[in-house]
PDB file of N, CA, C and O in Angstrom, chain B, residues numbered from 101:
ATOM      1  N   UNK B 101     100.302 121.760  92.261  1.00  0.00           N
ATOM      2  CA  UNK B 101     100.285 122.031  93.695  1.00  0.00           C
ATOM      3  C   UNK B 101      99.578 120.905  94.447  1.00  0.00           C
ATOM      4  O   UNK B 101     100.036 120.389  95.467  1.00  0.00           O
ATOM      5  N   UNK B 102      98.269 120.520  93.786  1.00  0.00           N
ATOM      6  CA  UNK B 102      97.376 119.348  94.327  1.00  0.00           C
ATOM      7  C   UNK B 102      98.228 117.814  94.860  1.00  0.00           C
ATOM      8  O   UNK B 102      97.884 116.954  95.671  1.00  0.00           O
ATOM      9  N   UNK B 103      99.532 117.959  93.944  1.00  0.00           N
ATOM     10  CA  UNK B 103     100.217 116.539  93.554  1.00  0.00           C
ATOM     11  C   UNK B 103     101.379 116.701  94.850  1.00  0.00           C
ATOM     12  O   UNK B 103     101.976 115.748  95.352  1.00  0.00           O
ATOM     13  N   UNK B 104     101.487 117.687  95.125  1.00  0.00           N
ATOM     14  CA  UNK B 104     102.620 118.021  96.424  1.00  0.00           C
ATOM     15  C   UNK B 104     102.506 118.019  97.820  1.00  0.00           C
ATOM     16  O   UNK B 104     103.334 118.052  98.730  1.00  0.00           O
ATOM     17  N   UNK B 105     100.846 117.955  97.754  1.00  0.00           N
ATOM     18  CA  UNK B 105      99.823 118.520  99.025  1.00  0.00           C
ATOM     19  C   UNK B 105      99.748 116.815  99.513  1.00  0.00           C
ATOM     20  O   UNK B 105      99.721 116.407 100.674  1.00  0.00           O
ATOM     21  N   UNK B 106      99.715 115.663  97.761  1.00  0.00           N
ATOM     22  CA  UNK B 106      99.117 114.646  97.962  1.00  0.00           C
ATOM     23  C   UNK B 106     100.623 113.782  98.422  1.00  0.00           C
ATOM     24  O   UNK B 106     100.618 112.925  99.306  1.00  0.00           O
ATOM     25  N   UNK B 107     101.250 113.983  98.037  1.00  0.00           N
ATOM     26  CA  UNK B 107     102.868 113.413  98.547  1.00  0.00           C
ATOM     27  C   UNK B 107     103.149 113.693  99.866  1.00  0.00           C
ATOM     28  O   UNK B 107     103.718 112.845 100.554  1.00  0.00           O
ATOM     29  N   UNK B 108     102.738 115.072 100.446  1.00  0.00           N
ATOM     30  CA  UNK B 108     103.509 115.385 101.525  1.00  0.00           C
ATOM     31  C   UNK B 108     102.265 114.574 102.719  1.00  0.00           C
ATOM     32  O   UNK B 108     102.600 114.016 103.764  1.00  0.00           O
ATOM     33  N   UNK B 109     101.090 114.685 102.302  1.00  0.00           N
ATOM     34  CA  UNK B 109     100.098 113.939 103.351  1.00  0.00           C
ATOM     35  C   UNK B 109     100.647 112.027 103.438  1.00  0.00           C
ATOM     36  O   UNK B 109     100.676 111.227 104.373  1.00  0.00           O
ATOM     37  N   UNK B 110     100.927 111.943 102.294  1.00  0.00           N
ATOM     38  CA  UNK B 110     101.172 110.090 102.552  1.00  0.00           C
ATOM     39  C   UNK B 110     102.274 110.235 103.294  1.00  0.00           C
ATOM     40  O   UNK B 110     102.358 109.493 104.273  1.00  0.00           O
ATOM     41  N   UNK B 111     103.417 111.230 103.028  1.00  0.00           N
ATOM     42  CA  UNK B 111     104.721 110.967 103.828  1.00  0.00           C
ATOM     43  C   UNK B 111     104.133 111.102 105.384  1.00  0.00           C
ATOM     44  O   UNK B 111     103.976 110.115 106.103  1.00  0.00           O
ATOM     45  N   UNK B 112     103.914 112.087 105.685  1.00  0.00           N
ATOM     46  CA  UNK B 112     102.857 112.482 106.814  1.00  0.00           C
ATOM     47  C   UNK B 112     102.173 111.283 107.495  1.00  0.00           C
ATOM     48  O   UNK B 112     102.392 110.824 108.616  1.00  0.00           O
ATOM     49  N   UNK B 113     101.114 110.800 106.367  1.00  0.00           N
ATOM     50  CA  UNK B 113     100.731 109.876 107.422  1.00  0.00           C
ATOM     51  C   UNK B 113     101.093 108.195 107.230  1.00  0.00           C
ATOM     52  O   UNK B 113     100.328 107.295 107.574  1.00  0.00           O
ATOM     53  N   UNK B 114     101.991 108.065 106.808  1.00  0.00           N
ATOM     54  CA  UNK B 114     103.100 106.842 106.979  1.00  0.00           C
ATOM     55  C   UNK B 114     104.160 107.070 108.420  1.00  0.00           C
ATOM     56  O   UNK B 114     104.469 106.439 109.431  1.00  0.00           O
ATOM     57  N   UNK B 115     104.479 108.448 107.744  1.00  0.00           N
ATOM     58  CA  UNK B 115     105.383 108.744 109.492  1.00  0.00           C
ATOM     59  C   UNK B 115     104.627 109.012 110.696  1.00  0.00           C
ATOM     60  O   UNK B 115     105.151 108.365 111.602  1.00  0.00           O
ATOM     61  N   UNK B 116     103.612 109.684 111.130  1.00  0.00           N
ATOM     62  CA  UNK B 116     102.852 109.496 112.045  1.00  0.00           C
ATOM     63  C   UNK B 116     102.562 107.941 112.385  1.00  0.00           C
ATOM     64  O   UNK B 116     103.151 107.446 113.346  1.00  0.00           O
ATOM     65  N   UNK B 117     101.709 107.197 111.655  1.00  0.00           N
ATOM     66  CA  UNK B 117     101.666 105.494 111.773  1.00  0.00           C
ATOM     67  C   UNK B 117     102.503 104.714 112.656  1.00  0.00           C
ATOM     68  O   UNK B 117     102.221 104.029 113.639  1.00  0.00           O
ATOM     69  N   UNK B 118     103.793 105.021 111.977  1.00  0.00           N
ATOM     70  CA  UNK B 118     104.900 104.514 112.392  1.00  0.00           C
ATOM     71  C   UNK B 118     105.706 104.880 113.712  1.00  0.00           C
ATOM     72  O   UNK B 118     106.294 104.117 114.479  1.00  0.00           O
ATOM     73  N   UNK B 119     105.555 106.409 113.767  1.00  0.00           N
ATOM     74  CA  UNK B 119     105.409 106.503 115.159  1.00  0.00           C
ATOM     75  C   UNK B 119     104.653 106.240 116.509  1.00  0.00           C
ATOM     76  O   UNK B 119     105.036 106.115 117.672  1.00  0.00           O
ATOM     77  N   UNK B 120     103.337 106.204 115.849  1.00  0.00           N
ATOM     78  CA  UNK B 120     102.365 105.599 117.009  1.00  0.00           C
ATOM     79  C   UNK B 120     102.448 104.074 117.314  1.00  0.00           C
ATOM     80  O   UNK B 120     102.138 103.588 118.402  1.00  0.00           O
ATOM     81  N   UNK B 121     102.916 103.345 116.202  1.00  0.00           N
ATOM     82  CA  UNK B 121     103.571 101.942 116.705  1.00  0.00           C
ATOM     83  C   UNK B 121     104.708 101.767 117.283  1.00  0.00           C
ATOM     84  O   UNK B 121     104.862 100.658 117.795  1.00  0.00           O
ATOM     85  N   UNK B 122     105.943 102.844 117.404  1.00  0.00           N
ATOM     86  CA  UNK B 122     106.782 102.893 117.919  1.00  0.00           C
ATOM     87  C   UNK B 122     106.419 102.992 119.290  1.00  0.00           C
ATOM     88  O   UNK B 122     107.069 102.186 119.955  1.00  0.00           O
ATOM     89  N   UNK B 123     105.629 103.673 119.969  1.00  0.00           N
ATOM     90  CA  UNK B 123     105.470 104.423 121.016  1.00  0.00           C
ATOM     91  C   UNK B 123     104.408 103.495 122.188  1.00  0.00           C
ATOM     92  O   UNK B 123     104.194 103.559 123.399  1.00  0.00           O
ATOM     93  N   UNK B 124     103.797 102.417 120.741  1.00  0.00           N
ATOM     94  CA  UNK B 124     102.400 101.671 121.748  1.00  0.00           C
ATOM     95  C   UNK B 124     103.412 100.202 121.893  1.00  0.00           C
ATOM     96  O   UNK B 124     103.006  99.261 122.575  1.00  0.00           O
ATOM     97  N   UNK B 125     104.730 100.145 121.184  1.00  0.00           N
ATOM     98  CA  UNK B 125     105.631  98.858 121.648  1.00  0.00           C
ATOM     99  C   UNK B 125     106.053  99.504 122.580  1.00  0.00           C
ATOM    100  O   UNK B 125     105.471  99.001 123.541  1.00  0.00           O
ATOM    101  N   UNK B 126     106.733 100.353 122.981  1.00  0.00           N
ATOM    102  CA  UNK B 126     107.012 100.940 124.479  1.00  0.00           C
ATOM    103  C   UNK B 126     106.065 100.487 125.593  1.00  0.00           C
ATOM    104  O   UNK B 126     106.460 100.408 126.756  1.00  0.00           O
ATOM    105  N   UNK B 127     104.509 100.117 125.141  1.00  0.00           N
ATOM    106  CA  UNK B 127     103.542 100.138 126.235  1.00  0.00           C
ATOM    107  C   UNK B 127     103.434  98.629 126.470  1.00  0.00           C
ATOM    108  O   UNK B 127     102.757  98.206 127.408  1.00  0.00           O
ATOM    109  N   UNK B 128     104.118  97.772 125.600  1.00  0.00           N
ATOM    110  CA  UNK B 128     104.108  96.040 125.355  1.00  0.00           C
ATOM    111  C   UNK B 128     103.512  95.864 124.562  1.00  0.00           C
ATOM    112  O   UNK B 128     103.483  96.891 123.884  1.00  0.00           O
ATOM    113  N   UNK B 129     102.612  94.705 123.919  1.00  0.00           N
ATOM    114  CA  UNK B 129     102.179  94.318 122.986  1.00  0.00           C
ATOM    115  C   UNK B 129     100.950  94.684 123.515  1.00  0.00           C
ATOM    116  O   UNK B 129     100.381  95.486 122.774  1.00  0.00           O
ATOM    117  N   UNK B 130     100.294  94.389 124.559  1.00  0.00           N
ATOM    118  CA  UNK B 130      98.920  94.999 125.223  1.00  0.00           C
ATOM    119  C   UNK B 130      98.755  95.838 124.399  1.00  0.00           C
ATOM    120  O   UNK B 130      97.981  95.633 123.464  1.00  0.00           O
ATOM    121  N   UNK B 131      99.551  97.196 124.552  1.00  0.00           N
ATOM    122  CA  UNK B 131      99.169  98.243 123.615  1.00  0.00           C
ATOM    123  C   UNK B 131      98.871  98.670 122.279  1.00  0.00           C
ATOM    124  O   UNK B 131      98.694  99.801 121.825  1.00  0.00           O
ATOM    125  N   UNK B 132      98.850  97.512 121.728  1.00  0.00           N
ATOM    126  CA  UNK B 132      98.571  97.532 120.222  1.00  0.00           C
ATOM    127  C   UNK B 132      97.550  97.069 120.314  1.00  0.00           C
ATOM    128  O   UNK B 132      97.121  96.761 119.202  1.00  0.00           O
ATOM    129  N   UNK B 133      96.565  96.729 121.488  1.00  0.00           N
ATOM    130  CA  UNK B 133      95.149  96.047 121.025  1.00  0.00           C
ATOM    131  C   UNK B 133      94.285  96.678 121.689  1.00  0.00           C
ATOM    132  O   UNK B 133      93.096  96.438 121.477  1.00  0.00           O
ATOM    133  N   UNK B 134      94.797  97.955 122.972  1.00  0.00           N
ATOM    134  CA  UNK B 134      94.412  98.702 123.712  1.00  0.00           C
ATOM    135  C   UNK B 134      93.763  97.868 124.939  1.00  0.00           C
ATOM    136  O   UNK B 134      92.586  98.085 125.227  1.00  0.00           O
ATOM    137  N   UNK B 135      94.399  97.066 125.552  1.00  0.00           N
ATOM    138  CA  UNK B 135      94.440  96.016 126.338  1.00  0.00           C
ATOM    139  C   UNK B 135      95.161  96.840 127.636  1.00  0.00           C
ATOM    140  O   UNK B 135      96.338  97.187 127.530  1.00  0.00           O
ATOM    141  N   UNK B 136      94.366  97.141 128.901  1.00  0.00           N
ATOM    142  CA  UNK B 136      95.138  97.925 130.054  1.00  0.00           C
ATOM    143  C   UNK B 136      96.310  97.243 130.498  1.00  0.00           C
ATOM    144  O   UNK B 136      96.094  96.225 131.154  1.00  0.00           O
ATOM    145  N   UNK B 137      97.517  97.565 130.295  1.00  0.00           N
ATOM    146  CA  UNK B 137      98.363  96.990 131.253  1.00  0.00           C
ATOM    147  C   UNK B 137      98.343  97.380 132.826  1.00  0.00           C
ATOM    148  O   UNK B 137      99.227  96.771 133.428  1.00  0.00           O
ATOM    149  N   UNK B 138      97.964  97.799 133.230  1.00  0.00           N
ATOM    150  CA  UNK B 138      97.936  97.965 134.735  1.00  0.00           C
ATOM    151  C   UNK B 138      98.785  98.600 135.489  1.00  0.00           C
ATOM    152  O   UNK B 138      98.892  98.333 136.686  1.00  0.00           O
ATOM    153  N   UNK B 139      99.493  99.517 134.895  1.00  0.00           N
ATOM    154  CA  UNK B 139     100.887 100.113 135.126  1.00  0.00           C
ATOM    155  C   UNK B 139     100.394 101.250 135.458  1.00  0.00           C
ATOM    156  O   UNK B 139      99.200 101.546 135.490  1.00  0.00           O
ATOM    157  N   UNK B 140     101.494 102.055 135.767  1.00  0.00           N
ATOM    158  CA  UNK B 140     101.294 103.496 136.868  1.00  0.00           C
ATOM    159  C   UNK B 140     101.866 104.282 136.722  1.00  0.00           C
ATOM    160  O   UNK B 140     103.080 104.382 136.905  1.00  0.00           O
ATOM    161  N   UNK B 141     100.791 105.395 136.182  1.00  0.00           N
ATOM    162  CA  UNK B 141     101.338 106.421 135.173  1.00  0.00           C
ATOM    163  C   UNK B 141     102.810 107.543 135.698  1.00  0.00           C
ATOM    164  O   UNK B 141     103.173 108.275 136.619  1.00  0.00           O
ATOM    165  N   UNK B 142     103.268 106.986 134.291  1.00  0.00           N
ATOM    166  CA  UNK B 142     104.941 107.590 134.651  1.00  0.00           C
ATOM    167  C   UNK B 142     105.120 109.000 133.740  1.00  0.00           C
ATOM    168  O   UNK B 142     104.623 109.244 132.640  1.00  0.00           O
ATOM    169  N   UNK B 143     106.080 109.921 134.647  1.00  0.00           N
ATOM    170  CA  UNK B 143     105.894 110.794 133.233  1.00  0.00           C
ATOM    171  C   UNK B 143     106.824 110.548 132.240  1.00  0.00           C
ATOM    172  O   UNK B 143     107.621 109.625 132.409  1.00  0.00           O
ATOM    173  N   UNK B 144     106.861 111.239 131.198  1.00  0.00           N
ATOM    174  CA  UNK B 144     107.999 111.032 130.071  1.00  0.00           C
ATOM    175  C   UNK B 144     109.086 111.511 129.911  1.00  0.00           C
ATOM    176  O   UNK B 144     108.934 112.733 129.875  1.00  0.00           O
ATOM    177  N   UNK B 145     110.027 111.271 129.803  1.00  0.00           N
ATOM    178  CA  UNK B 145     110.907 111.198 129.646  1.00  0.00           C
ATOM    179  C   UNK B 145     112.191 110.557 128.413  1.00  0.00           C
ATOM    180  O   UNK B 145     112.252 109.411 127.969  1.00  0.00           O
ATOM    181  N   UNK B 146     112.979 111.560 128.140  1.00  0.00           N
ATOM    182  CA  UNK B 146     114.278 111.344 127.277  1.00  0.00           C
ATOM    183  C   UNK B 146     113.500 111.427 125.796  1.00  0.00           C
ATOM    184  O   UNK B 146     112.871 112.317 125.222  1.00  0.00           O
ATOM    185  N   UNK B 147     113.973 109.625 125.371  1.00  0.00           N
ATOM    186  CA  UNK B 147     113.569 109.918 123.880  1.00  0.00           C
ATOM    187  C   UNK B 147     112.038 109.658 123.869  1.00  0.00           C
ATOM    188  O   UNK B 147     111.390 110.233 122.995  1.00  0.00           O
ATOM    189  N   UNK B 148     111.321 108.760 124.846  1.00  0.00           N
ATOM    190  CA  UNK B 148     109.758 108.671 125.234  1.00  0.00           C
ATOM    191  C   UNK B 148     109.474 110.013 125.163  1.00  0.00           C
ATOM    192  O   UNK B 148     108.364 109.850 124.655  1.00  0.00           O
ATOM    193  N   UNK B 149     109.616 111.792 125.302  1.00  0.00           N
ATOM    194  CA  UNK B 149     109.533 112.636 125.710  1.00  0.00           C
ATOM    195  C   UNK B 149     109.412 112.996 124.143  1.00  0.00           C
ATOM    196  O   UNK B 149     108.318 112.838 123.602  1.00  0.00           O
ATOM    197  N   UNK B 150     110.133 113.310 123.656  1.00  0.00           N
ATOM    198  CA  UNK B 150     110.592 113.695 121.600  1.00  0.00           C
ATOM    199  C   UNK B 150     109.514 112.807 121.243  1.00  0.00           C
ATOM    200  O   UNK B 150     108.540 113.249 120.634  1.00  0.00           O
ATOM    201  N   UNK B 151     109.601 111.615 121.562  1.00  0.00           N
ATOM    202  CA  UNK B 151     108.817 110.900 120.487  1.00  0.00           C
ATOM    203  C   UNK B 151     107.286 111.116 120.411  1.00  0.00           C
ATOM    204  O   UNK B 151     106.586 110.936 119.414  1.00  0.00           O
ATOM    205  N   UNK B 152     106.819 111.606 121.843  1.00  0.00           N
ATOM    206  CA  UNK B 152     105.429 112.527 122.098  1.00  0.00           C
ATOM    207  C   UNK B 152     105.195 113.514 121.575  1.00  0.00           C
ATOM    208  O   UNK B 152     104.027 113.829 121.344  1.00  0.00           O
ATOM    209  N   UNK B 153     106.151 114.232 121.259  1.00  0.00           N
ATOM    210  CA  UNK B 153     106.162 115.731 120.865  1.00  0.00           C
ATOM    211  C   UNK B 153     105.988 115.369 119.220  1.00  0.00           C
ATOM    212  O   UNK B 153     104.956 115.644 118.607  1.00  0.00           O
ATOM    213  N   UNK B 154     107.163 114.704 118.600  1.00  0.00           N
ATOM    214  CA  UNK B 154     107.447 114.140 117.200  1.00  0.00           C
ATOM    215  C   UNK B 154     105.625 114.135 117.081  1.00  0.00           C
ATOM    216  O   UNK B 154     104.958 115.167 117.004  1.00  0.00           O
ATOM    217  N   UNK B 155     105.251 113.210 117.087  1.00  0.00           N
ATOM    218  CA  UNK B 155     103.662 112.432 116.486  1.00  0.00           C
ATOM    219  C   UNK B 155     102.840 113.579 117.160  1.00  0.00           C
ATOM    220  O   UNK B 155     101.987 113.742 116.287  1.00  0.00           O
ATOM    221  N   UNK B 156     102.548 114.453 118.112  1.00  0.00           N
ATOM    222  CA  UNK B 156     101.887 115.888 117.945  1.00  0.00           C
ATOM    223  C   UNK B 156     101.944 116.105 116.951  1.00  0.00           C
ATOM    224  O   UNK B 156     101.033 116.215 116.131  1.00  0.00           O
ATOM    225  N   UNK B 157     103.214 116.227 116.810  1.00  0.00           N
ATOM    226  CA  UNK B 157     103.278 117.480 115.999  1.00  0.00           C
ATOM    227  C   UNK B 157     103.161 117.191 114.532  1.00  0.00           C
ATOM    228  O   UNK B 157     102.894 118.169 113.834  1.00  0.00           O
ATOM    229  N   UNK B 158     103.347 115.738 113.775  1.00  0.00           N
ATOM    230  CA  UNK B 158     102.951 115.188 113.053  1.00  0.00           C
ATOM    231  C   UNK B 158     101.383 115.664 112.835  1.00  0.00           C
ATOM    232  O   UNK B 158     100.997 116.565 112.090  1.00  0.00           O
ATOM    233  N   UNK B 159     100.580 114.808 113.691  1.00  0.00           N
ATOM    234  CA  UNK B 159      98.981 114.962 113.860  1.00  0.00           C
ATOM    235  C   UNK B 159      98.903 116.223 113.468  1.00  0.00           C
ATOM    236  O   UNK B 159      98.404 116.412 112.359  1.00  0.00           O
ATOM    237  N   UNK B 160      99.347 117.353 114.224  1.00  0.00           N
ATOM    238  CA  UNK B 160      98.655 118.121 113.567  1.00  0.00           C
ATOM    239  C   UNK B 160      99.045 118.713 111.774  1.00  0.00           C
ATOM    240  O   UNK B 160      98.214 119.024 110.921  1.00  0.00           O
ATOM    241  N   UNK B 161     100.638 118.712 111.636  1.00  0.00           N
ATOM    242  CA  UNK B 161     100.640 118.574 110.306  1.00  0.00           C
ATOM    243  C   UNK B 161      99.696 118.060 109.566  1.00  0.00           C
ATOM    244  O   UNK B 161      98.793 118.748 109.089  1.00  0.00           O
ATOM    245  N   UNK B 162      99.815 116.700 109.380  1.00  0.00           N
ATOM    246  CA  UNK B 162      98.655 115.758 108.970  1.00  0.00           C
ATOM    247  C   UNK B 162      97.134 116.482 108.705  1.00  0.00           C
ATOM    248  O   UNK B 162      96.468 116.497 107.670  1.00  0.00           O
ATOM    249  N   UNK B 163      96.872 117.019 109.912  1.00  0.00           N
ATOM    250  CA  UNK B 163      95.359 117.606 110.266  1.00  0.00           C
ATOM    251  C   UNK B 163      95.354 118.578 109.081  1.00  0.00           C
ATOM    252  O   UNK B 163      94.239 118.657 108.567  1.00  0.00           O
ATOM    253  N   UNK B 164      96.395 119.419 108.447  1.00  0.00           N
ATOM    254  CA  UNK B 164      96.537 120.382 108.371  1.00  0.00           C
ATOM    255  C   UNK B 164      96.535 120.605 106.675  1.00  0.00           C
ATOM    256  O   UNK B 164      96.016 121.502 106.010  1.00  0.00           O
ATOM    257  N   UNK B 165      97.289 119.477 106.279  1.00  0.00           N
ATOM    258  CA  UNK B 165      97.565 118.900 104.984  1.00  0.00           C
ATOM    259  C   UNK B 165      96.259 118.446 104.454  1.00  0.00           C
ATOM    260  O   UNK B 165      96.049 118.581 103.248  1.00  0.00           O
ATOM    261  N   UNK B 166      95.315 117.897 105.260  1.00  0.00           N
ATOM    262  CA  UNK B 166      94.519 117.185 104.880  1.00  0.00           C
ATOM    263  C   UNK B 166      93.243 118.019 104.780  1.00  0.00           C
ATOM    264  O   UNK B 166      92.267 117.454 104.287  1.00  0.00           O
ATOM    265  N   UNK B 167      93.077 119.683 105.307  1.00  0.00           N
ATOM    266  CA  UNK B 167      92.282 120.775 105.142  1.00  0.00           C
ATOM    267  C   UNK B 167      92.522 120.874 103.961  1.00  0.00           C
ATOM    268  O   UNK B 167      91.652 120.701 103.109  1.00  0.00           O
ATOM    269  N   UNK B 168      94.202 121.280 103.587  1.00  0.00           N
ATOM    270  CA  UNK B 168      94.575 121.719 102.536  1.00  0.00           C
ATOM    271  C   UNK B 168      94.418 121.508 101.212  1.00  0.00           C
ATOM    272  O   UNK B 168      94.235 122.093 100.144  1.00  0.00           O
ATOM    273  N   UNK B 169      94.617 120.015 101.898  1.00  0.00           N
ATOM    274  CA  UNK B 169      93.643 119.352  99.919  1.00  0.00           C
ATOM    275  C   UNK B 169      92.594 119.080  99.856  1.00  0.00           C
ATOM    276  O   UNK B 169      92.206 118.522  98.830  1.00  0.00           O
ATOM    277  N   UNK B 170      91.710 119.346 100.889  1.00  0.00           N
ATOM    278  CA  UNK B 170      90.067 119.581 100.885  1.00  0.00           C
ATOM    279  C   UNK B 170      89.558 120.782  99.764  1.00  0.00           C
ATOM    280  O   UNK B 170      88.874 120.864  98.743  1.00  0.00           O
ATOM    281  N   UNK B 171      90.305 121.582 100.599  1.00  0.00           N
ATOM    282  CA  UNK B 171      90.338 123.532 100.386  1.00  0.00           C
ATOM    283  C   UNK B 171      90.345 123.435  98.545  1.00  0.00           C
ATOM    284  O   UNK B 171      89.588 123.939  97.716  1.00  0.00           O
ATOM    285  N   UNK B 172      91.223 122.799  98.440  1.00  0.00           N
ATOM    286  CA  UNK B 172      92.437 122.916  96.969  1.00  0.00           C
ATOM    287  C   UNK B 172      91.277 121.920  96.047  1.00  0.00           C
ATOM    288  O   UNK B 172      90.827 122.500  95.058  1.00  0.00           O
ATOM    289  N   UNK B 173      90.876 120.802  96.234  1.00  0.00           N
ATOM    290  CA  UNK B 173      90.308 119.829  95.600  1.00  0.00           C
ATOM    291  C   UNK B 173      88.501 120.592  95.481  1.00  0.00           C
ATOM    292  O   UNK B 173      87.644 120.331  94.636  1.00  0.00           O
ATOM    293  N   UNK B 174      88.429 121.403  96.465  1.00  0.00           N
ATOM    294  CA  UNK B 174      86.860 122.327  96.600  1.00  0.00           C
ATOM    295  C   UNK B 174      87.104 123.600  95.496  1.00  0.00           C
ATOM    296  O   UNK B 174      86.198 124.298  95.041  1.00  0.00           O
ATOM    297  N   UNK B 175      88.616 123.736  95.162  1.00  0.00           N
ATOM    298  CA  UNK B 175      88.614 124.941  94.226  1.00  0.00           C
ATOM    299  C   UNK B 175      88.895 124.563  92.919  1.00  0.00           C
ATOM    300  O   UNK B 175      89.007 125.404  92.027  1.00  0.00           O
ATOM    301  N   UNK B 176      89.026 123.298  92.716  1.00  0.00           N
ATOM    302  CA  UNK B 176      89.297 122.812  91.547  1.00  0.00           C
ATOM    303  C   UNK B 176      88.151 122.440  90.147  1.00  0.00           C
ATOM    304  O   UNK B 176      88.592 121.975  89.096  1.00  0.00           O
TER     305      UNK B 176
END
């Protein structure tokens, strides 16, 4: 069970990763160094809109997975 908990967290947080770089090239390269671009906050929209929701909802998976093999590795 430990070995499934530990697969599904790397998939987890490889795909989260990868989405948050998807999402901070949307913001320009600024955004990968957390550099203000000076822009004016827009709301989201289309696939910008999914792709917010996507990496939530990741995070909290992630968050969740990563109790799990706390929990699991504390009962072992």
């Amino acid at each position: 069970m430990e070995s499934y908990i530990s697969i599904a967290l790397i998939i987890t947080s490889v795909t989260l990763v990868i989405s948050i770089i998807i999402q901070s090239k949307g913001a320009g390269l600024g955004g990968l160094t957390g550099v203000d671009t000076g822009g004016v906050f827009t709301a989201r929209r289309g696939i910008e809109k999914t792709l917010f929701w996507v990496t939530l909802v990741l995070s909290v998976l992630f968050f969740i997975l990563a109790i799990t093999a706390v929990i699991l590795a504390a009962h072992s």
